[in-house]
PQR file with spaces between the fields and no chain letter, atoms N, CA, C, O and H, PARSE charges and radii, in Angstrom:
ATOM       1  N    UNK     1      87.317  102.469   97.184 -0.4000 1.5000
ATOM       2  CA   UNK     1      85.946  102.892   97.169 -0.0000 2.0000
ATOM       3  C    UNK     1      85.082  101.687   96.827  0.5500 1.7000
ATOM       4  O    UNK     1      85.556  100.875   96.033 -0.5500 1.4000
ATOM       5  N    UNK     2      83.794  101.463   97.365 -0.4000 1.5000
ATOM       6  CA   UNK     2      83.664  100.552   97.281 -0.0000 2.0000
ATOM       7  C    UNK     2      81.903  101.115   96.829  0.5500 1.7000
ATOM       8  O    UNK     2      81.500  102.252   97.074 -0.5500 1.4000
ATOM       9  H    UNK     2      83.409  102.123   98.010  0.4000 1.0000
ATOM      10  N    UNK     3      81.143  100.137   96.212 -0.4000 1.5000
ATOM      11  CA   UNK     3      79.718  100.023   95.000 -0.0000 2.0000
ATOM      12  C    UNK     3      78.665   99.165   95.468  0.5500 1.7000
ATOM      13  O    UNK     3      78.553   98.509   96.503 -0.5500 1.4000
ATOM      14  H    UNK     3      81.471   99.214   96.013  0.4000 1.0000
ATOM      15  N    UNK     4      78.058   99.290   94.654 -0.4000 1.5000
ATOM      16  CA   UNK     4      77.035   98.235   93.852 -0.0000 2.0000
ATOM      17  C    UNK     4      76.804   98.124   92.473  0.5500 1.7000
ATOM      18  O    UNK     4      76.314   99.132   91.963 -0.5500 1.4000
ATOM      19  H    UNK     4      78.149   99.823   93.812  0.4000 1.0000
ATOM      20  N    UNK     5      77.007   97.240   91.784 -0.4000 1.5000
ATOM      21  CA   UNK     5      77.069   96.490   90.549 -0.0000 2.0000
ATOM      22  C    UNK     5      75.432   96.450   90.695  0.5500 1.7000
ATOM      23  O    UNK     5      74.956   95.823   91.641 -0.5500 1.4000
ATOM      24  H    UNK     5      77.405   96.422   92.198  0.4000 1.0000
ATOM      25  N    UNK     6      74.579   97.109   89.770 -0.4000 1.5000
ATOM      26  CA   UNK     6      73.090   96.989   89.243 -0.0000 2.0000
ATOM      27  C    UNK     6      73.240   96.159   88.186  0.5500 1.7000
ATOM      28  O    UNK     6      73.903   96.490   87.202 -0.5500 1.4000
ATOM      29  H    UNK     6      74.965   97.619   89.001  0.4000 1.0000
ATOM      30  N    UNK     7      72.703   95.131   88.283 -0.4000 1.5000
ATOM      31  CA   UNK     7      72.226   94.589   86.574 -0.0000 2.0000
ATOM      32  C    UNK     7      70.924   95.394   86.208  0.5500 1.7000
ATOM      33  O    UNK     7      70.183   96.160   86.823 -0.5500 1.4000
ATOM      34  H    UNK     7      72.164   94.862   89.082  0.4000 1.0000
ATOM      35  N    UNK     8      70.988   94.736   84.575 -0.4000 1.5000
ATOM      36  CA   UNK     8      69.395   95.126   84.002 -0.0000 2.0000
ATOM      37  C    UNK     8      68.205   94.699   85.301  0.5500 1.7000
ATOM      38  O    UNK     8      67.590   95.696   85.679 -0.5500 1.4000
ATOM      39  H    UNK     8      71.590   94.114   84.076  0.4000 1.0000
ATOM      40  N    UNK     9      67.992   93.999   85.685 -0.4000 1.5000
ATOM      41  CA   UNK     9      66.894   93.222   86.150 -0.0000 2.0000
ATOM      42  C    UNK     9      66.609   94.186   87.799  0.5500 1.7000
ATOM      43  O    UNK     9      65.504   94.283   88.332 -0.5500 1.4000
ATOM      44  H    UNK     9      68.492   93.189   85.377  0.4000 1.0000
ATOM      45  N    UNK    10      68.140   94.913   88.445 -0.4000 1.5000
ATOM      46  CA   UNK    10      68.094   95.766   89.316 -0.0000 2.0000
ATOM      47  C    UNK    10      69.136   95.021   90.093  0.5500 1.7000
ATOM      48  O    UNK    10      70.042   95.657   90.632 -0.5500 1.4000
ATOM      49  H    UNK    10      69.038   94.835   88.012  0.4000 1.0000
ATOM      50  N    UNK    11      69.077   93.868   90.178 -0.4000 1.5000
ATOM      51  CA   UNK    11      69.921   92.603   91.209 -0.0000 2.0000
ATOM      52  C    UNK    11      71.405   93.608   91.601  0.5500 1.7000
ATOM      53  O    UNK    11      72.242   93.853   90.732 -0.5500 1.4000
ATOM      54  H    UNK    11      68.341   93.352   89.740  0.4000 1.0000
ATOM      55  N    UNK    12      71.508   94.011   92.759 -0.4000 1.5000
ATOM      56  CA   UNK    12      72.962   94.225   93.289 -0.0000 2.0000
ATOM      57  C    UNK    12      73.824   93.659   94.063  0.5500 1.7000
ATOM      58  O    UNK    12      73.655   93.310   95.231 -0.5500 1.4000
ATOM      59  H    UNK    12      70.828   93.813   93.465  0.4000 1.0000
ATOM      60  N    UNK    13      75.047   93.536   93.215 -0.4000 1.5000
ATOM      61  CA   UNK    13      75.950   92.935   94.063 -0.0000 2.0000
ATOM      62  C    UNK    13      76.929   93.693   94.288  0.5500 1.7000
ATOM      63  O    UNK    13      76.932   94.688   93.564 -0.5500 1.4000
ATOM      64  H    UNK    13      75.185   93.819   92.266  0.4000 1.0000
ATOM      65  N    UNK    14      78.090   93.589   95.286 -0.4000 1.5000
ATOM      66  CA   UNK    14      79.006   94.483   95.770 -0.0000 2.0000
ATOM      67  C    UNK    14      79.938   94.223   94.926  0.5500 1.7000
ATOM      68  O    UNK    14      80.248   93.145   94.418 -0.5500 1.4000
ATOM      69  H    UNK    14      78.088   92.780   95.874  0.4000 1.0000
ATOM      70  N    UNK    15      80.585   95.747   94.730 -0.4000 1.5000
ATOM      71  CA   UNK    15      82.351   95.402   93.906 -0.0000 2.0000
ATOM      72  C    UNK    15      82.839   97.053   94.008  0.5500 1.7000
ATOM      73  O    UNK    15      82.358   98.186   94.049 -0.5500 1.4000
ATOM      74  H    UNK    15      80.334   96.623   95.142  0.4000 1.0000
ATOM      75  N    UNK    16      83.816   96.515   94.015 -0.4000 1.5000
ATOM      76  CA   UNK    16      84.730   97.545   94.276 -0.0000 2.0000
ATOM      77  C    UNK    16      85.812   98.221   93.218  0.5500 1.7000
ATOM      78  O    UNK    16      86.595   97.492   92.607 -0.5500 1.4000
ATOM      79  H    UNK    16      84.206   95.595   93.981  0.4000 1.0000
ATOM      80  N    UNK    17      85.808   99.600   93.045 -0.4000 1.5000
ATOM      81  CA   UNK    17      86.261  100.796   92.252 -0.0000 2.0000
ATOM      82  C    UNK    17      87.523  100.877   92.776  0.5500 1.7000
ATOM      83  O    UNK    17      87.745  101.168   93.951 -0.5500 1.4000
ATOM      84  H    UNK    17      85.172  100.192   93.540  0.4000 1.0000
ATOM      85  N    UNK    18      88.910  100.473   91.416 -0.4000 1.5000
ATOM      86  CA   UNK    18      90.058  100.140   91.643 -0.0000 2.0000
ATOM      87  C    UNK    18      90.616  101.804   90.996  0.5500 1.7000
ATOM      88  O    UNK    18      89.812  102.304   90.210 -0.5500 1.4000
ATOM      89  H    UNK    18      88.730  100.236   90.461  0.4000 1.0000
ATOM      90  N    UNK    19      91.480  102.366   91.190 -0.4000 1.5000
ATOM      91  CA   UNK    19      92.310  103.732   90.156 -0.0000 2.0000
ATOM      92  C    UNK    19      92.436  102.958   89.221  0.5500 1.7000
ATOM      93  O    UNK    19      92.001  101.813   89.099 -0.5500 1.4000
ATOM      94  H    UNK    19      92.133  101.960   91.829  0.4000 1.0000
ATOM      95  N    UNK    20      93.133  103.670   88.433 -0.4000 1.5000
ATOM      96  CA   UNK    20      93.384  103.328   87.137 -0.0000 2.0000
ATOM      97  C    UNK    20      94.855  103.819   87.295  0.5500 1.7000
ATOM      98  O    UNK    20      95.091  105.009   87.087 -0.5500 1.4000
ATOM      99  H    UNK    20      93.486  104.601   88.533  0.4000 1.0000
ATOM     100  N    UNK    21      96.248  102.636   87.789 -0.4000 1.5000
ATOM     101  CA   UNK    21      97.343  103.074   87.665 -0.0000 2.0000
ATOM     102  C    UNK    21      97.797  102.636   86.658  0.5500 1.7000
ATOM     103  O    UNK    21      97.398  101.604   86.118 -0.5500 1.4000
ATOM     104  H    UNK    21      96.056  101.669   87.958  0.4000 1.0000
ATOM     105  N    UNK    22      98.772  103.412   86.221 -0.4000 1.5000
ATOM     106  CA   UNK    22      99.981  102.990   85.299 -0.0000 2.0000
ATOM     107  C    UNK    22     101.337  103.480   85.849  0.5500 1.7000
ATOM     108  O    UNK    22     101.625  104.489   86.494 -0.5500 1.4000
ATOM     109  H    UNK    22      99.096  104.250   86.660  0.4000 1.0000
ATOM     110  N    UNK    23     102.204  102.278   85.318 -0.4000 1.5000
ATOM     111  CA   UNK    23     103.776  102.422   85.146 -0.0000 2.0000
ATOM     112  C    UNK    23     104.497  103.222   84.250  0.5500 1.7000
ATOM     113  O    UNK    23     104.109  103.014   83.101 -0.5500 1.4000
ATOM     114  H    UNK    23     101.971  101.458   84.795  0.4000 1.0000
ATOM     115  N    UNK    24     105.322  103.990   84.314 -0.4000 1.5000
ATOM     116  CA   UNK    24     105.346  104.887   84.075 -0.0000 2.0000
ATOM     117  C    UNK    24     106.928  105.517   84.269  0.5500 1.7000
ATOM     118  O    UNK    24     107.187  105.769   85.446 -0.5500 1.4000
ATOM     119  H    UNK    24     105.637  104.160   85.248  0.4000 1.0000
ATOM     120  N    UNK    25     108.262  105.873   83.083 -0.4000 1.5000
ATOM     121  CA   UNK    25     109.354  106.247   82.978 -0.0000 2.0000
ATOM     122  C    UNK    25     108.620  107.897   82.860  0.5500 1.7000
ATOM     123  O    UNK    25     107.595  108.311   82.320 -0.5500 1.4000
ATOM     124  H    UNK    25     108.052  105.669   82.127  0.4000 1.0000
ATOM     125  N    UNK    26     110.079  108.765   83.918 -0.4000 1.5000
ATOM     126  CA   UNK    26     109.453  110.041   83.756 -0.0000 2.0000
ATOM     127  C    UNK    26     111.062  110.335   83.564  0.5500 1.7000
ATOM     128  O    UNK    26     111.768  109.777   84.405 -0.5500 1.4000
ATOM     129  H    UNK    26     110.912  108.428   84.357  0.4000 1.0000
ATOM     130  N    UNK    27     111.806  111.207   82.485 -0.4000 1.5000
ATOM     131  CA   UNK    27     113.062  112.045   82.962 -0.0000 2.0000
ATOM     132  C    UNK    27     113.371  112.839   83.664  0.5500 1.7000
ATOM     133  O    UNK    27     112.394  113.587   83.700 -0.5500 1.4000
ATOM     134  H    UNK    27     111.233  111.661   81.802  0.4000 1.0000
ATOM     135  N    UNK    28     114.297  113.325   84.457 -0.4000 1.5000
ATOM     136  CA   UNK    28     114.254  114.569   85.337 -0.0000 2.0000
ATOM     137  C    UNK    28     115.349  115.197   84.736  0.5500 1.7000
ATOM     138  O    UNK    28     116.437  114.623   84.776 -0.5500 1.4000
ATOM     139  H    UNK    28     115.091  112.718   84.428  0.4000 1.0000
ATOM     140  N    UNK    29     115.263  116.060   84.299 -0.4000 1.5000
ATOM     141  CA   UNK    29     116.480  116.655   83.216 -0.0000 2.0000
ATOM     142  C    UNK    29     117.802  117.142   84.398  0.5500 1.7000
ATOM     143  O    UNK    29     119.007  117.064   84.161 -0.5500 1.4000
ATOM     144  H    UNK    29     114.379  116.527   84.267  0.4000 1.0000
ATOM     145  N    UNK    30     117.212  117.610   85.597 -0.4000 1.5000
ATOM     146  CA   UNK    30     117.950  118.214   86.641 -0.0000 2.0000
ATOM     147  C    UNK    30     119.327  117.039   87.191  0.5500 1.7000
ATOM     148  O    UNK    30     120.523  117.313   87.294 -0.5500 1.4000
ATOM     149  H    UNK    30     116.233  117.674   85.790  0.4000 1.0000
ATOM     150  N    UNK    31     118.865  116.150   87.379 -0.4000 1.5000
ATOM     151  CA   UNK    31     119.369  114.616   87.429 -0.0000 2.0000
ATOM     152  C    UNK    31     120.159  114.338   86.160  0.5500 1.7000
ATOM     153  O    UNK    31     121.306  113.893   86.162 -0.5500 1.4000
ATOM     154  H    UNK    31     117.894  115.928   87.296  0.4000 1.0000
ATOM     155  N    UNK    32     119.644  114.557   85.371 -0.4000 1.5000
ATOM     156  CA   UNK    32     120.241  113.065   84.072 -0.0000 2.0000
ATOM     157  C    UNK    32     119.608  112.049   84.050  0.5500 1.7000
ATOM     158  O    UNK    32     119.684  111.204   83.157 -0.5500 1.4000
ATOM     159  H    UNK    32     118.711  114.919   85.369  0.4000 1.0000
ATOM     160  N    UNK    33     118.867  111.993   85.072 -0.4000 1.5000
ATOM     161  CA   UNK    33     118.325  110.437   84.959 -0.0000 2.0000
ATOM     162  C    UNK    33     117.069  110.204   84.764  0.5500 1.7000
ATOM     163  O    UNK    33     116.327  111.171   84.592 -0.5500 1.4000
ATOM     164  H    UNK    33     118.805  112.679   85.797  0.4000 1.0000
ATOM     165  N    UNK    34     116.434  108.612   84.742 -0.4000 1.5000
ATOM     166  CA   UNK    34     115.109  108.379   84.095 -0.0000 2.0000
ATOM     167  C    UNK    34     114.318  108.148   85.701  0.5500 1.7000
ATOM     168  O    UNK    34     115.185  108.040   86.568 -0.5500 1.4000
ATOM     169  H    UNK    34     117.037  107.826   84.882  0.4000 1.0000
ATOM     170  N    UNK    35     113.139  108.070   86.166 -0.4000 1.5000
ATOM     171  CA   UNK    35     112.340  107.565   87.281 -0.0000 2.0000
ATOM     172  C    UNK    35     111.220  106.724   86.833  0.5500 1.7000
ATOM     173  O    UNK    35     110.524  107.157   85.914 -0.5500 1.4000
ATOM     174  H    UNK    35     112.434  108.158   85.462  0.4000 1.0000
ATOM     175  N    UNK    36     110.961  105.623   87.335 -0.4000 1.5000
ATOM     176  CA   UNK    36     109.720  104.861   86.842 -0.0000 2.0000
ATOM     177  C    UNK    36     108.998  104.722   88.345  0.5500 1.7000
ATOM     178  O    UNK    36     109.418  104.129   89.338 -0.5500 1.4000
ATOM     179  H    UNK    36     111.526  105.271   88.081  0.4000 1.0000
ATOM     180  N    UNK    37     107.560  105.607   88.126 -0.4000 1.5000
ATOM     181  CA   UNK    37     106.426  105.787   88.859 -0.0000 2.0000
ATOM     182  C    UNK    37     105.505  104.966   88.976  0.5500 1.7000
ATOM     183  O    UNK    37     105.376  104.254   87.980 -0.5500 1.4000
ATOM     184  H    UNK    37     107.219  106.089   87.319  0.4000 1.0000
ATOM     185  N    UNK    38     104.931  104.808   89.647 -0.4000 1.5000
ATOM     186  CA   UNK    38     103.497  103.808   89.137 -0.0000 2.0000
ATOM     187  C    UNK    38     102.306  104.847   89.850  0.5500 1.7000
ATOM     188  O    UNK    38     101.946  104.919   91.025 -0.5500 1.4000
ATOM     189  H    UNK    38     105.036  105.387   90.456  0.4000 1.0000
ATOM     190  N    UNK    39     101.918  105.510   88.803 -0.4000 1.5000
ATOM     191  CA   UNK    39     100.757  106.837   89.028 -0.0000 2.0000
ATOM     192  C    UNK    39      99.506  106.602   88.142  0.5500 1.7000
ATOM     193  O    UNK    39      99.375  105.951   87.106 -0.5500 1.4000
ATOM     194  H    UNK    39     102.210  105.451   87.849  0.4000 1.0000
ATOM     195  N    UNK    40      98.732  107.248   88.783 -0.4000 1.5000
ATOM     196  CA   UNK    40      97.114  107.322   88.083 -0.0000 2.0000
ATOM     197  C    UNK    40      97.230  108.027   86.678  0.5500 1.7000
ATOM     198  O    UNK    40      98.073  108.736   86.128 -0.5500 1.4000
ATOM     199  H    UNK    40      98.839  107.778   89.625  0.4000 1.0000
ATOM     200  N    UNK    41      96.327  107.647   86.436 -0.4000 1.5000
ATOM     201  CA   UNK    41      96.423  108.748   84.770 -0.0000 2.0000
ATOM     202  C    UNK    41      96.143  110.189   84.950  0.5500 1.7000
ATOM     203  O    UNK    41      96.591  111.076   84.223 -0.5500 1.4000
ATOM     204  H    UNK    41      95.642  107.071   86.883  0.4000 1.0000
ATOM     205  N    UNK    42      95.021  110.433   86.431 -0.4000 1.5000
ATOM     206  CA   UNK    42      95.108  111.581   86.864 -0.0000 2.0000
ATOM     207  C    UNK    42      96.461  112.679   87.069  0.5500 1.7000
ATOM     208  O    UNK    42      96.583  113.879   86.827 -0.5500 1.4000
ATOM     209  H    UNK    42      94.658  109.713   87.022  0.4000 1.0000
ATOM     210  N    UNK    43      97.449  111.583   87.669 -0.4000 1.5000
ATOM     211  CA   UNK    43      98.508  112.267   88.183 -0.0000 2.0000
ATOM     212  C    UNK    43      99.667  112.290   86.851  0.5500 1.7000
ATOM     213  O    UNK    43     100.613  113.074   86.773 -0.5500 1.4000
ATOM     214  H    UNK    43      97.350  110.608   87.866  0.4000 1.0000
ATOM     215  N    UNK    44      99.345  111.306   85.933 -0.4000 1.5000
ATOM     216  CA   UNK    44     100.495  111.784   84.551 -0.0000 2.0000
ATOM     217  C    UNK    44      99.263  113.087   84.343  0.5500 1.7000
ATOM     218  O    UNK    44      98.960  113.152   85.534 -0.5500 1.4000
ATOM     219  H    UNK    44      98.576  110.669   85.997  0.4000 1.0000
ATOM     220  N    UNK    45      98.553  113.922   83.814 -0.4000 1.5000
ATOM     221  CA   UNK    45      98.009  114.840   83.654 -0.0000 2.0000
ATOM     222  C    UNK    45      98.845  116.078   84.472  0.5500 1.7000
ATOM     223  O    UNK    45      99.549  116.954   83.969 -0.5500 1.4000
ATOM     224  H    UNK    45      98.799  113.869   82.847  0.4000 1.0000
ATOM     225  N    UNK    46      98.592  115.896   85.602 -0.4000 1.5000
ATOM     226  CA   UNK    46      99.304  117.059   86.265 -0.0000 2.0000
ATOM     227  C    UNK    46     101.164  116.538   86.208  0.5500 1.7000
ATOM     228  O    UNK    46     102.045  117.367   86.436 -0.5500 1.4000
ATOM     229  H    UNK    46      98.020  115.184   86.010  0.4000 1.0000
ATOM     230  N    UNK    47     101.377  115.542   85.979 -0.4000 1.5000
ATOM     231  CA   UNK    47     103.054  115.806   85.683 -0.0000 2.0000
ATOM     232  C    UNK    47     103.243  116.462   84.236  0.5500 1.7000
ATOM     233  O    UNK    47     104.278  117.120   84.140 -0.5500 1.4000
ATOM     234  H    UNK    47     100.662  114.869   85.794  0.4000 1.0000
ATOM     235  N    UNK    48     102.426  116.407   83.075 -0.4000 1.5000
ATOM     236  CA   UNK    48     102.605  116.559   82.128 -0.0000 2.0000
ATOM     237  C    UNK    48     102.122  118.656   82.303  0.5500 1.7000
ATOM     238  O    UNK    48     102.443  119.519   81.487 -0.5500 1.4000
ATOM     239  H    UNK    48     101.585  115.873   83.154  0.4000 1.0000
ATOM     240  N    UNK    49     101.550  118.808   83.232 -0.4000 1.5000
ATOM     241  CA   UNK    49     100.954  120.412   83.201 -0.0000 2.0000
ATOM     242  C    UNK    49     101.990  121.086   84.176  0.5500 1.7000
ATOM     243  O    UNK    49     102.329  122.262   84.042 -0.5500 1.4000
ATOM     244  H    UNK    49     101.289  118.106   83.895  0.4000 1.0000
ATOM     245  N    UNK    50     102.337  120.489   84.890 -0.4000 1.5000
ATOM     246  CA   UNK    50     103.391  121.282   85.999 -0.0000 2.0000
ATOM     247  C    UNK    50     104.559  120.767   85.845  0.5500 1.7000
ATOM     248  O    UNK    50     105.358  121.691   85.994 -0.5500 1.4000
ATOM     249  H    UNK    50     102.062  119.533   84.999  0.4000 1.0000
ATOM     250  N    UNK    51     105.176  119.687   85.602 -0.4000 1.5000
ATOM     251  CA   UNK    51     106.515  119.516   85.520 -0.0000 2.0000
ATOM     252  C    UNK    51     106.631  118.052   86.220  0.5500 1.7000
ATOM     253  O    UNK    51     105.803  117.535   86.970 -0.5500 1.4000
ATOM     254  H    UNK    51     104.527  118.936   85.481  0.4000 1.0000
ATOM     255  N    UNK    52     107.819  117.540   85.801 -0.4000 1.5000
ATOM     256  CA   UNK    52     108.098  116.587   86.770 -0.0000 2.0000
ATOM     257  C    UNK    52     108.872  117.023   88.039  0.5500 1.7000
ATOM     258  O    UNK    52     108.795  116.303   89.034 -0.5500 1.4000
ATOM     259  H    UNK    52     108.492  117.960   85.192  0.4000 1.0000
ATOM     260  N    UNK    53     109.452  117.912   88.061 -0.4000 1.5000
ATOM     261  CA   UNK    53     110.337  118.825   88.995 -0.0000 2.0000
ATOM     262  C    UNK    53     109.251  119.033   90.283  0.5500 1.7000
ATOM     263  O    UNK    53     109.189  118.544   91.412 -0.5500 1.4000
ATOM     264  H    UNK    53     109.514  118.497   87.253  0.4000 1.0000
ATOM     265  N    UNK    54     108.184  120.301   89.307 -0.4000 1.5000
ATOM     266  CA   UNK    54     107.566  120.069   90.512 -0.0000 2.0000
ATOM     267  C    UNK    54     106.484  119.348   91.242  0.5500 1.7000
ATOM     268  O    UNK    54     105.943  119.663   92.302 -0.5500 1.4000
ATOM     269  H    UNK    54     108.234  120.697   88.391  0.4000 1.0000
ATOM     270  N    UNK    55     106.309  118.496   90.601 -0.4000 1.5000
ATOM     271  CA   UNK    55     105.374  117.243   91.314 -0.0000 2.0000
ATOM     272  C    UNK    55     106.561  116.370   92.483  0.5500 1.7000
ATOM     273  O    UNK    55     106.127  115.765   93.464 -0.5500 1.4000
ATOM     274  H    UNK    55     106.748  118.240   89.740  0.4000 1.0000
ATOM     275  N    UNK    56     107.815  116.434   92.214 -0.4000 1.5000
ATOM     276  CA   UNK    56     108.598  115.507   93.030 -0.0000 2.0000
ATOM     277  C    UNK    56     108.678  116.919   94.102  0.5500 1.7000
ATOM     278  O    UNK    56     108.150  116.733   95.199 -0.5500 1.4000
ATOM     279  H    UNK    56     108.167  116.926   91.418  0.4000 1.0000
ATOM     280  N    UNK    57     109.193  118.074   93.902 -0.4000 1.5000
ATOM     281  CA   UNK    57     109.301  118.765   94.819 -0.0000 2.0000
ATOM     282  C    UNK    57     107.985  118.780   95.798  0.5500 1.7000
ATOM     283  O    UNK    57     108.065  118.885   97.022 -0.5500 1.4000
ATOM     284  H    UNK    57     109.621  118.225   93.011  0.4000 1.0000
ATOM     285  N    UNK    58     107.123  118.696   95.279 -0.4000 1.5000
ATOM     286  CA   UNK    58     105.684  119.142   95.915 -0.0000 2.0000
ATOM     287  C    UNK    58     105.812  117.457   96.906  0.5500 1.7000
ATOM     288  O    UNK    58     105.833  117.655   98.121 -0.5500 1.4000
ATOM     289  H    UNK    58     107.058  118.611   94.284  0.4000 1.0000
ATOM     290  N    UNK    59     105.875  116.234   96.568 -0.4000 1.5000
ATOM     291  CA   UNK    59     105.890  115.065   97.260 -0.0000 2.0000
ATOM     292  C    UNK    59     106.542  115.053   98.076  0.5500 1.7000
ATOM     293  O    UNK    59     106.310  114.606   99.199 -0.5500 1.4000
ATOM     294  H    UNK    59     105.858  116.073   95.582  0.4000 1.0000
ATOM     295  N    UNK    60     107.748  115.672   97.585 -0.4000 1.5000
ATOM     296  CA   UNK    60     108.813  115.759   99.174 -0.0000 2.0000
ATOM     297  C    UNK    60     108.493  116.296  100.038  0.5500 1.7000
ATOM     298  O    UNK    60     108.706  115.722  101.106 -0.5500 1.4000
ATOM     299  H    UNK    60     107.937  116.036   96.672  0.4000 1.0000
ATOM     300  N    UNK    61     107.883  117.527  100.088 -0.4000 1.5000
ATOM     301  CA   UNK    61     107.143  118.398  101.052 -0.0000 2.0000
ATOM     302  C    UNK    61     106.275  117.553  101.432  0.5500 1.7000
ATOM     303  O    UNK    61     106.404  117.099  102.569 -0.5500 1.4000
ATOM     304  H    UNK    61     107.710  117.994   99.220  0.4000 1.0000
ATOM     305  N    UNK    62     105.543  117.260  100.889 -0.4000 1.5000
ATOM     306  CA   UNK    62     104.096  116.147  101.751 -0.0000 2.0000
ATOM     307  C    UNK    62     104.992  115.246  102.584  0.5500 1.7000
ATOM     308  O    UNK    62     104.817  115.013  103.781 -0.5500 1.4000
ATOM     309  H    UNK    62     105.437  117.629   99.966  0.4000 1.0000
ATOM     310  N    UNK    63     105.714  114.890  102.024 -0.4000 1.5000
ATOM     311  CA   UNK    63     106.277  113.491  102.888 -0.0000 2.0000
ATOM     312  C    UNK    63     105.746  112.197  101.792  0.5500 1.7000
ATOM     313  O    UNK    63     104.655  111.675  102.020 -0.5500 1.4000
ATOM     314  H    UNK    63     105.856  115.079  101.052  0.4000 1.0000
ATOM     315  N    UNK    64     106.308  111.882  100.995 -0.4000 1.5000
ATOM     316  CA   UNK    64     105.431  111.040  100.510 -0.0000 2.0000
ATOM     317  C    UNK    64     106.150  110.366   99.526  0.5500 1.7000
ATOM     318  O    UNK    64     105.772  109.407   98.853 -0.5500 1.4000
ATOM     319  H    UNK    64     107.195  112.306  100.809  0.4000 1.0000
ATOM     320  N    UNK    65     107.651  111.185   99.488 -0.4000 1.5000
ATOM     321  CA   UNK    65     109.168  110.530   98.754 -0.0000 2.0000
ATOM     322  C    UNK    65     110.029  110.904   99.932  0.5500 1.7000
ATOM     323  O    UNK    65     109.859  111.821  100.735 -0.5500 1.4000
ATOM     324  H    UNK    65     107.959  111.964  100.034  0.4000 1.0000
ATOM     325  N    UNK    66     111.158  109.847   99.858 -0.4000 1.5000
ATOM     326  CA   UNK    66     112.155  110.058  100.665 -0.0000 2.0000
ATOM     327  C    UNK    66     112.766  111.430  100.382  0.5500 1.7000
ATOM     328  O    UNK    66     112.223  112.209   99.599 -0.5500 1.4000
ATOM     329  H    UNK    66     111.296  109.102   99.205  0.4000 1.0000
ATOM     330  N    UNK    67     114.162  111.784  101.173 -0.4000 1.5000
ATOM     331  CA   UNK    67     114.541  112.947  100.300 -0.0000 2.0000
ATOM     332  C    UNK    67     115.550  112.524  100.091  0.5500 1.7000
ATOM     333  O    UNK    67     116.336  113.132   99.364 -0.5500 1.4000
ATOM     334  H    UNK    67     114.603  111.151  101.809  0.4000 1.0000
């Protein structure tokens, strides 16, 4: 996504609006094992409200993890 940077004075210059990712160990109890993500803070929110189960199930369906 991309801006304008206003100073005090009004002066705009262009810059651009990055997510906010983080790295990120998730367990999958189903597995045994650990996964390290690199997700928005948005998306630890909804892993932490729905599950990690089903956020990976829900990705697989999109297409968006291997299977």
């Amino acid at each position: 996504m991309k801006g304008n940077k206003v100073s005090h004075s009004n002066h705009k210059t262009k810059r651009v609006f990055h997510p906010n990712l983080q790295t990120k160990k998730f367990y999958i109890p189903e597995e045994d094992t650990y996964i390290t993500l690199k997700v928005s803070t948005e998306g630890i929110r909804n892993i932490n409200k729905k599950g990690i189960s089903v956020c990976l199930k829900e990705a697989r369906e999109k297409g968006l993890l291997a299977k």
